[in-house]
One Martini backbone bead per residue (centre of mass of N, CA, C, O) as a GRO file, in nm:
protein
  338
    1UNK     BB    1   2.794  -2.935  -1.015
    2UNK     BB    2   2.726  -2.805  -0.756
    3UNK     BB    3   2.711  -2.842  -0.391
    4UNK     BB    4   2.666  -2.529  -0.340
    5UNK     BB    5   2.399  -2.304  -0.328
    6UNK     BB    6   2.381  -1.937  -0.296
    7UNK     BB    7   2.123  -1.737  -0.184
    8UNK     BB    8   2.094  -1.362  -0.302
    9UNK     BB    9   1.882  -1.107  -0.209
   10UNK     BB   10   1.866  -0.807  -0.368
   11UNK     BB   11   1.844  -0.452  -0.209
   12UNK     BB   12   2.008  -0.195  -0.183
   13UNK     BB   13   2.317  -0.313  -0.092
   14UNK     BB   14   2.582  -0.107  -0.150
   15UNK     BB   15   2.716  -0.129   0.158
   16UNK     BB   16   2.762  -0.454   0.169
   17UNK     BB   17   2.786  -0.672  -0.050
   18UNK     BB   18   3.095  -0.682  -0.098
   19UNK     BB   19   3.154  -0.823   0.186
   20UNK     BB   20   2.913  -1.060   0.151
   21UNK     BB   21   3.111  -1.194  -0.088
   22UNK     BB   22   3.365  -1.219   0.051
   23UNK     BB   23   3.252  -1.438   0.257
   24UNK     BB   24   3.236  -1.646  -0.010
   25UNK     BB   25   3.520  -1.576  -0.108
   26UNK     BB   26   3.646  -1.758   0.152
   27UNK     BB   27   3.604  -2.002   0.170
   28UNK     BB   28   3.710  -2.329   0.218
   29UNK     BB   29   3.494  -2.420   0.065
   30UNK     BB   30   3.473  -2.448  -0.331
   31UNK     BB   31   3.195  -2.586  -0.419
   32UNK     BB   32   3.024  -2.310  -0.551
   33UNK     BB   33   2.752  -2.098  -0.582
   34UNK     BB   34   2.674  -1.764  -0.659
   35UNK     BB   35   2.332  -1.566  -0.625
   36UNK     BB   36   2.240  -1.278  -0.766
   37UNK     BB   37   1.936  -1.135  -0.648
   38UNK     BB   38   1.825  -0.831  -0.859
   39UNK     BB   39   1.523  -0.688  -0.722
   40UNK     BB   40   1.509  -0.394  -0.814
   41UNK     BB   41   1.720  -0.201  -0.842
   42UNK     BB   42   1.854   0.170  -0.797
   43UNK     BB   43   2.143   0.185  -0.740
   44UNK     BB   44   2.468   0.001  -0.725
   45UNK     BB   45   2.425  -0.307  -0.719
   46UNK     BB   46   2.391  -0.396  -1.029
   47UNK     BB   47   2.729  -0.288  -1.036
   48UNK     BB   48   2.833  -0.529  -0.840
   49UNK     BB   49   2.734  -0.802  -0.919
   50UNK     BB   50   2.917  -0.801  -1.169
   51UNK     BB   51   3.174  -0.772  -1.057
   52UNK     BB   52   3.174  -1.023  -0.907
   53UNK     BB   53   3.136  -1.194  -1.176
   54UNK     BB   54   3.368  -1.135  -1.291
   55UNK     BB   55   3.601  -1.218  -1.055
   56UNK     BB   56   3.384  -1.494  -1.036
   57UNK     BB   57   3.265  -1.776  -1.203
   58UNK     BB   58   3.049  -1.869  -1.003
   59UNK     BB   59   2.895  -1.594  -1.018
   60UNK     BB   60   2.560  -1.529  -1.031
   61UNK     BB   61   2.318  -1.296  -1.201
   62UNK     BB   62   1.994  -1.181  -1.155
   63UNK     BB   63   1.804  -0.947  -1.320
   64UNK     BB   64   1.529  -0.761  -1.204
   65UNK     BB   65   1.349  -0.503  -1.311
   66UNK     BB   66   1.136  -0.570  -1.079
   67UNK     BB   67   1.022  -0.545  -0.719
   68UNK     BB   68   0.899  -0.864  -0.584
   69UNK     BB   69   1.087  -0.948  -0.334
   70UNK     BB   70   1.227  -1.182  -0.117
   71UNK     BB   71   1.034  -1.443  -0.235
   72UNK     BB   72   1.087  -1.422  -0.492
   73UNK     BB   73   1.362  -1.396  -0.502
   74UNK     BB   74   1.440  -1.694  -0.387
   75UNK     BB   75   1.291  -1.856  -0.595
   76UNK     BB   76   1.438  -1.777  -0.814
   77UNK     BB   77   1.701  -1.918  -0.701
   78UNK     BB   78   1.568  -2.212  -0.692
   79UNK     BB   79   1.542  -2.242  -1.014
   80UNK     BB   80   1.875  -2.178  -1.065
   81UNK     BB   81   1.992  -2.380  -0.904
   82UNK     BB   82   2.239  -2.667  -0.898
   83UNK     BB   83   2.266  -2.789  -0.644
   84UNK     BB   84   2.264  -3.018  -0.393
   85UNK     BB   85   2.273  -2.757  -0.169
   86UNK     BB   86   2.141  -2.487   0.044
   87UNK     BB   87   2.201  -2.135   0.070
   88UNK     BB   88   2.136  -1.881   0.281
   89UNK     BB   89   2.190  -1.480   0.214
   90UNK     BB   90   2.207  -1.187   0.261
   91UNK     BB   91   2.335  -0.893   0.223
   92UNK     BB   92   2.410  -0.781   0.545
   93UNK     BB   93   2.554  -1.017   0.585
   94UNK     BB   94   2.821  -1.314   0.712
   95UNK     BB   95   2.995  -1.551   0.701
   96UNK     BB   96   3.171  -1.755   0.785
   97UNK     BB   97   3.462  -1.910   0.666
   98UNK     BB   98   3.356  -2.251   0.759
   99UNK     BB   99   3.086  -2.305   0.699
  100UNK     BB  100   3.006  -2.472   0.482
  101UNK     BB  101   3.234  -2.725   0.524
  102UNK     BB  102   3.093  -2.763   0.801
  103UNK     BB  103   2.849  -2.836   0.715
  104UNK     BB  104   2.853  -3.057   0.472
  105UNK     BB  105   3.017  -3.273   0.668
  106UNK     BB  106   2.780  -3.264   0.871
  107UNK     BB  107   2.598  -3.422   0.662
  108UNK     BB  108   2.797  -3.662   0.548
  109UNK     BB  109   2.868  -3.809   0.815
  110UNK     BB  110   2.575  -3.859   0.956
  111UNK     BB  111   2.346  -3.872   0.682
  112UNK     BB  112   2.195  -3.585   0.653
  113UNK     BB  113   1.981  -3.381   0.479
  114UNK     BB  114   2.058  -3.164   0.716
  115UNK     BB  115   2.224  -2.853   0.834
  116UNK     BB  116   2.311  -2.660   1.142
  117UNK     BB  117   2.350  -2.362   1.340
  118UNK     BB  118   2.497  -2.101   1.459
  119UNK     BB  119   2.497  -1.757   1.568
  120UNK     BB  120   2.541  -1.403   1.514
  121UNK     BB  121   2.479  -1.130   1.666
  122UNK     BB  122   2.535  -0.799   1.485
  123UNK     BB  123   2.666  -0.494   1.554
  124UNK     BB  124   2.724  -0.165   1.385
  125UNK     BB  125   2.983  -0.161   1.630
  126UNK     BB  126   3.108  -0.522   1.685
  127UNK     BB  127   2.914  -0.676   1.842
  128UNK     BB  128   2.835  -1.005   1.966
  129UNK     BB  129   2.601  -1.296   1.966
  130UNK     BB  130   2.526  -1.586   2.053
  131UNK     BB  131   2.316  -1.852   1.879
  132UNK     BB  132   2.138  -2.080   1.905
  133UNK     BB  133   1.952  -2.340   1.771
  134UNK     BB  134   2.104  -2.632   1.903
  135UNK     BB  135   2.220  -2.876   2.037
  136UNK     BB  136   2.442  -3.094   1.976
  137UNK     BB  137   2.352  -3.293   1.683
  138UNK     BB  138   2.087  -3.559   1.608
  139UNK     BB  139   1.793  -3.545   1.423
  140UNK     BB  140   1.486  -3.721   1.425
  141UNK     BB  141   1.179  -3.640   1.269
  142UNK     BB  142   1.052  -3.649   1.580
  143UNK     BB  143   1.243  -3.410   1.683
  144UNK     BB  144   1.157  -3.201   1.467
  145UNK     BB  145   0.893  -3.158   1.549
  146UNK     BB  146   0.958  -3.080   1.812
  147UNK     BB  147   1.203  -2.816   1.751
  148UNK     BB  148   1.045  -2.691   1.544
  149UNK     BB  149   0.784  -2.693   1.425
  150UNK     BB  150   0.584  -2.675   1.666
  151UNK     BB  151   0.727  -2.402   1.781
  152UNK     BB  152   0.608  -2.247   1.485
  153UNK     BB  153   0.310  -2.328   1.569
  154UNK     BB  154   0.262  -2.306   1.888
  155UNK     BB  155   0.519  -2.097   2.051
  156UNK     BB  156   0.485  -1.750   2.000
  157UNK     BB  157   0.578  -1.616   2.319
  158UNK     BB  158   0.766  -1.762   2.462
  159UNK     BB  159   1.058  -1.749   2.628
  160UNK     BB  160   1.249  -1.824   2.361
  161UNK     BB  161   1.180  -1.786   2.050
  162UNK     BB  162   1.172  -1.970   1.789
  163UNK     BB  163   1.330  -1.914   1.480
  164UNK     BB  164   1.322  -1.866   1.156
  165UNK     BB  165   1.600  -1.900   1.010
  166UNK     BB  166   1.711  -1.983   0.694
  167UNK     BB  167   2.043  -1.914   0.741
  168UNK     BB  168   2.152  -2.185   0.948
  169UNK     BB  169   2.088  -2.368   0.716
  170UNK     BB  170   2.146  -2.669   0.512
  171UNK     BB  171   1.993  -2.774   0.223
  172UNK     BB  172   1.756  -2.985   0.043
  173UNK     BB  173   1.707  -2.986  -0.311
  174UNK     BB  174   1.532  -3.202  -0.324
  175UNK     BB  175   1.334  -3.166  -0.161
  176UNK     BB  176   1.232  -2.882  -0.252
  177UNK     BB  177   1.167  -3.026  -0.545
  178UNK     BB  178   0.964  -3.271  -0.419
  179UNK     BB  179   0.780  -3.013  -0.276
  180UNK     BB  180   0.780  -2.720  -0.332
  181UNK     BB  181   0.961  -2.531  -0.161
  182UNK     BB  182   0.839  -2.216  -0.074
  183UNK     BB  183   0.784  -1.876  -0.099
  184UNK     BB  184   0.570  -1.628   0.084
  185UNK     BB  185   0.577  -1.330   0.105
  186UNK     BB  186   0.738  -1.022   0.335
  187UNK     BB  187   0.653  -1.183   0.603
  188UNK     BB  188   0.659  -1.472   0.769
  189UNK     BB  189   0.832  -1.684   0.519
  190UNK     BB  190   1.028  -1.839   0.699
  191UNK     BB  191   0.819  -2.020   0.908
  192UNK     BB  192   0.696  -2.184   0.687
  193UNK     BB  193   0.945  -2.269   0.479
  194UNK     BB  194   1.029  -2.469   0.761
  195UNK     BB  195   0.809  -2.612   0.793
  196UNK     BB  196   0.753  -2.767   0.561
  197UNK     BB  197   1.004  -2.881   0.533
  198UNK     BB  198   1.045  -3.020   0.840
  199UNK     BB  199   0.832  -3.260   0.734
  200UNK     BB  200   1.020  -3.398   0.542
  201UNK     BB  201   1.251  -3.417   0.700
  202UNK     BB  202   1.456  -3.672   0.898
  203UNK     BB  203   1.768  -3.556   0.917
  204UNK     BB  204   1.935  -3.320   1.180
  205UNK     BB  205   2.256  -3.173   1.190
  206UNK     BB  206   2.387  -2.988   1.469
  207UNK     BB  207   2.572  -2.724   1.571
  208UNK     BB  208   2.746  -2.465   1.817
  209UNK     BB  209   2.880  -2.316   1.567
  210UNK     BB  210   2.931  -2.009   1.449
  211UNK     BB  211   2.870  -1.901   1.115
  212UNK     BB  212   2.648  -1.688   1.103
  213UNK     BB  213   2.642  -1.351   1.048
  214UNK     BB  214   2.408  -1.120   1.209
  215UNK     BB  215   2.250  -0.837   1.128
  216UNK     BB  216   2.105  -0.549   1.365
  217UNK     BB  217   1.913  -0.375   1.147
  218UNK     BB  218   1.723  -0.076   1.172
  219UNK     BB  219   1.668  -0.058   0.843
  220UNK     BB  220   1.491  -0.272   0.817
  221UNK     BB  221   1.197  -0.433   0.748
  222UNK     BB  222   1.143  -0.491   1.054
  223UNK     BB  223   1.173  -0.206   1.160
  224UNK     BB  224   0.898  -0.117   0.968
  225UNK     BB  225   0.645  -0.005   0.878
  226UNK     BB  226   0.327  -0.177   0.808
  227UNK     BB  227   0.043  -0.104   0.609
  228UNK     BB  228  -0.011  -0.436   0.517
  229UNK     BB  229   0.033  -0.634   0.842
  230UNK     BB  230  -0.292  -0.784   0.823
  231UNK     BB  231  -0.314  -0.894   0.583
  232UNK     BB  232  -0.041  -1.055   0.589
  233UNK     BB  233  -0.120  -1.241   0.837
  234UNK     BB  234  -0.359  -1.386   0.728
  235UNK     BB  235  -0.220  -1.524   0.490
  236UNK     BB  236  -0.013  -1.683   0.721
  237UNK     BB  237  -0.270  -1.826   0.859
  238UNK     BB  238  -0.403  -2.002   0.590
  239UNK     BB  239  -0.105  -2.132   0.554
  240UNK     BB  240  -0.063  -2.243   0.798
  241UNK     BB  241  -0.334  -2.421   0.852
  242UNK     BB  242  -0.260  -2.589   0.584
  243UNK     BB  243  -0.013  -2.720   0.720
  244UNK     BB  244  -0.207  -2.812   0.984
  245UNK     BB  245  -0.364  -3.023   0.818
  246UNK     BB  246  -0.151  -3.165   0.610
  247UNK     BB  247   0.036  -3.278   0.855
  248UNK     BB  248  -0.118  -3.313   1.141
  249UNK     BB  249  -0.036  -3.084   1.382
  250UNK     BB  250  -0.275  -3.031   1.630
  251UNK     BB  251  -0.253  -3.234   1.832
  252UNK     BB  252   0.041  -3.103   1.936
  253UNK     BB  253  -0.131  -2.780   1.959
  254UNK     BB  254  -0.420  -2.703   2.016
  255UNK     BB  255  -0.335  -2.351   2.062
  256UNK     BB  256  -0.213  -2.195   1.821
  257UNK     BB  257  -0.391  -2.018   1.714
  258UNK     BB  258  -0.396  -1.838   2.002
  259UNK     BB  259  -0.095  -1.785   1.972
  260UNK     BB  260  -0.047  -1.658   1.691
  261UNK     BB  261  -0.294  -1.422   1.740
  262UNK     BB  262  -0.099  -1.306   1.956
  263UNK     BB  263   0.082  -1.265   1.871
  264UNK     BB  264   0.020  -1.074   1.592
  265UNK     BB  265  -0.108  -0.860   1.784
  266UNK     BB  266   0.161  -0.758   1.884
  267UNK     BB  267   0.284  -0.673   1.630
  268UNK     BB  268   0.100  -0.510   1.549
  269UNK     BB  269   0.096  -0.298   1.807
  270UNK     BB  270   0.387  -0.199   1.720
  271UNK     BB  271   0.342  -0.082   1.436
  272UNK     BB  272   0.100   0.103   1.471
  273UNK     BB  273   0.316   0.279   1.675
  274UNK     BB  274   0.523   0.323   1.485
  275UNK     BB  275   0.732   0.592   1.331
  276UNK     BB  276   0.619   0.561   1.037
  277UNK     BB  277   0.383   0.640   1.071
  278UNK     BB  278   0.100   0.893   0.996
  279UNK     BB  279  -0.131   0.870   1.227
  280UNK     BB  280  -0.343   0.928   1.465
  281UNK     BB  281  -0.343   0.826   1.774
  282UNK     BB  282  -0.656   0.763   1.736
  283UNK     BB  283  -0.633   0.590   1.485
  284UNK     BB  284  -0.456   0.364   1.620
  285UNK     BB  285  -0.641   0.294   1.880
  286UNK     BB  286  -0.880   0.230   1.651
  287UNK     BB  287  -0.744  -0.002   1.508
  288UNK     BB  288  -0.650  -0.205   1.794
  289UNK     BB  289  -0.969  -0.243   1.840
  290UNK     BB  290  -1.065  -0.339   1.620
  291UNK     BB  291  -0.905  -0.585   1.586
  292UNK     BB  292  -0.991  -0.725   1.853
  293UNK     BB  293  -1.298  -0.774   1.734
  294UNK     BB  294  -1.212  -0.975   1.596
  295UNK     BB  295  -1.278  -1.312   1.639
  296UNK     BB  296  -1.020  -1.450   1.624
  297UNK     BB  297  -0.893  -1.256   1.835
  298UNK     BB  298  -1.109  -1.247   2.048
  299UNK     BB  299  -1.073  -1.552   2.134
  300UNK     BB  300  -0.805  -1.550   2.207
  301UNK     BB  301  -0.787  -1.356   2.428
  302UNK     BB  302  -1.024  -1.509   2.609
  303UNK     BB  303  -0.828  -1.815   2.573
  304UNK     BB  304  -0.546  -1.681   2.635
  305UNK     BB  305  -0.281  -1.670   2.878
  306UNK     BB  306   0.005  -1.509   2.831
  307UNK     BB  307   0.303  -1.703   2.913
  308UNK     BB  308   0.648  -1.586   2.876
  309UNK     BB  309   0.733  -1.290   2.837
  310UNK     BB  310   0.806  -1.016   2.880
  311UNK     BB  311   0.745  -0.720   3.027
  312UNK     BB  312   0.656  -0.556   2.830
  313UNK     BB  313   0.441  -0.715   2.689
  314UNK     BB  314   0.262  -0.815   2.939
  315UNK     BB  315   0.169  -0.565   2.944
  316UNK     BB  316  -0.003  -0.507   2.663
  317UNK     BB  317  -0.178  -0.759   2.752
  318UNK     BB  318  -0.335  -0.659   3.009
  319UNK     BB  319  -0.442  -0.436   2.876
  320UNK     BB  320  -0.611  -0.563   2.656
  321UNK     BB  321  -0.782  -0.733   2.845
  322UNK     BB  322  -0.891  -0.487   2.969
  323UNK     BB  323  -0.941  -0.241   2.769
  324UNK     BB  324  -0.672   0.002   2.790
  325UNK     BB  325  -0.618   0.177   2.522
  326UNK     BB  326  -0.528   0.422   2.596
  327UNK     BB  327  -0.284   0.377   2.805
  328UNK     BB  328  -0.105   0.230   2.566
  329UNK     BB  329  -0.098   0.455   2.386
  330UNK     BB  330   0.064   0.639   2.606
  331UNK     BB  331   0.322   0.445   2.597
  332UNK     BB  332   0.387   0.481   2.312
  333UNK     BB  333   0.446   0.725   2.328
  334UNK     BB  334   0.673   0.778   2.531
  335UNK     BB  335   0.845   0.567   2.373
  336UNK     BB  336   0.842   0.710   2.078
  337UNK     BB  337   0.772   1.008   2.082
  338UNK     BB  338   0.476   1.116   1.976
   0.00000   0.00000   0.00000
């Protein structure tokens, strides 16, 4: 049984992939196995998977025949790991050398049953930006509440926002599998999958030093016009609302809903407007009013003046609330060249 399994959800990544497995196989901590999620490939992925597991008896692959989704890519390695603690890695991202170690060691050390780093966020000219997670140290799990759950509950508007990254943390196996935490859905499932965690650990320690190197990769998914958006997030919302009913998390957010359906509404204004959509002008402005006139949506408006946003975002803000939406199309067209 190793003590850490690293699990790499792969599509189409035959660009990244060797360098992403050898920042696995370079670690200084070397009890580890890497399981390589080939999630319906259709490149040379699934060719490179393989090769990777003849170099190193440590690395498993998994191949699955159709494309069913980062969520389920994960569940599968979930299912698969063998390891004590678990960590995630993306397929175009990598590890810093000492990652692993430095983490063991700080969950090891402290007694927690989780451990976090900071990040680097990472453009593919070679700049770095590193990014913190939590100052260091260890929280116990009132501190997780207040400084996790809470503001991924309740707070996703005010910059600068918790950000929900699945691979900052070393995870305890035993937790995911005595409480079944998974994904589910296609975007905004890193942040469920941390609330839901958060609730159940005790006890996270901390570090300060950059371990994990993300790519800020504009071909990414996140980056991609999402056509069916609003229905990802409605069913977001009612796992959100359920995993806040269920561990009573309400009373110390009282308007997380109208905080969420804010944010959720400016990402929808951004997809709506995104270059690869392919609707006119016209159909896109009358999607984002239609949006609004949703109850809950409107609810939102009406009850909540967002506060400590961007200076783009207030500006969409404010057209939103007066009901400017021709002026926002115009404003969209000219930032994106419609």
């Amino acid at each position: 049984m190793p003590s850490v399994s690293v699990i790499v959800p792969v599509y189409q990544a035959e660009e990244f992939l060797n360098a992403c497995v050898a920042s696995v196989t370079a670690q200084t901590f070397s009890d580890w196995e890497l399981l390589l999620v080939d999630d319906g490939c259709t490149d040379a992925s699934p060719a490179l998977c393989d090769a990777c597991a003849a170099a190193d008896s440590r690395v498993r692959v998994i191949h699955k025949q159709q494309n069913a989704g980062v969520s389920e890519a994960r569940n599968t390695g979930l299912r698969e790991a063998q390891g004590t603690c678990i960590a995630f890695l993306d397929a175009d991202d990598r590890l810093e050398p000492t990652a692993l170690e430095t983490l063991w060691r700080l969950r090891e050390e402290s007694g927690a049953d989780t451990a976090g780093c900071a990040h680097l966020n990472w453009t593919p000219d070679g700049a770095t930006t590193p990014e913190l997670l939590l100052p260091a140290g260890v929280y116990d799990h009132p501190d997780i509440l207040r400084h996790i759950v809470y503001p991924l509950l309740g707070e996703r508007l005010r910059m600068p926002v918790f950000n929900g990254f699945i691979w900052r943390y070393l995870f305890s196996a035993d937790i995911l599998q005595r409480e079944n935490v998974t994904f589910e859905g296609a975007y905004l499932e890193d942040e469920l999958f941390l609330m839901e965690y958060f609730c159940h650990a005790q006890r996270l320690a901390v570090t300060e030093q950059p371990l994990y190197r993300y790519l800020i990769n504009p071909n990414s998914a996140t980056h991609k016009y999402m056509r069916d958006f609003v229905q990802t997030f409605q069913r977001f919302m009612e796992r959100k609302s359920a995993l806040a009913e269920r561990f009573s998390l309400e009373a110390a957010c009282p308007q997380w809903r109208e905080n969420s359906h804010w944010a959720g509404l400016l990402i929808a204004i951004g997809n709506e407007y995104a270059p690869g959509n392919d609707k006119p002008l016209r159909a896109r402005q009358q999607a984002i009013e239609d949006l609004c006139r949703r109850p809950e949506i409107a609810e939102a408006i009406s009850g909540l003046v967002p506060e400590g946003l961007s200076a783009n975002k207030q500006l969409v803000a404010r057209l939103v609330r007066g009901g400017h939406f021709f002026i926002l199309t115009q404003l969209y067209r000219l930032k994106n060249r419609m």
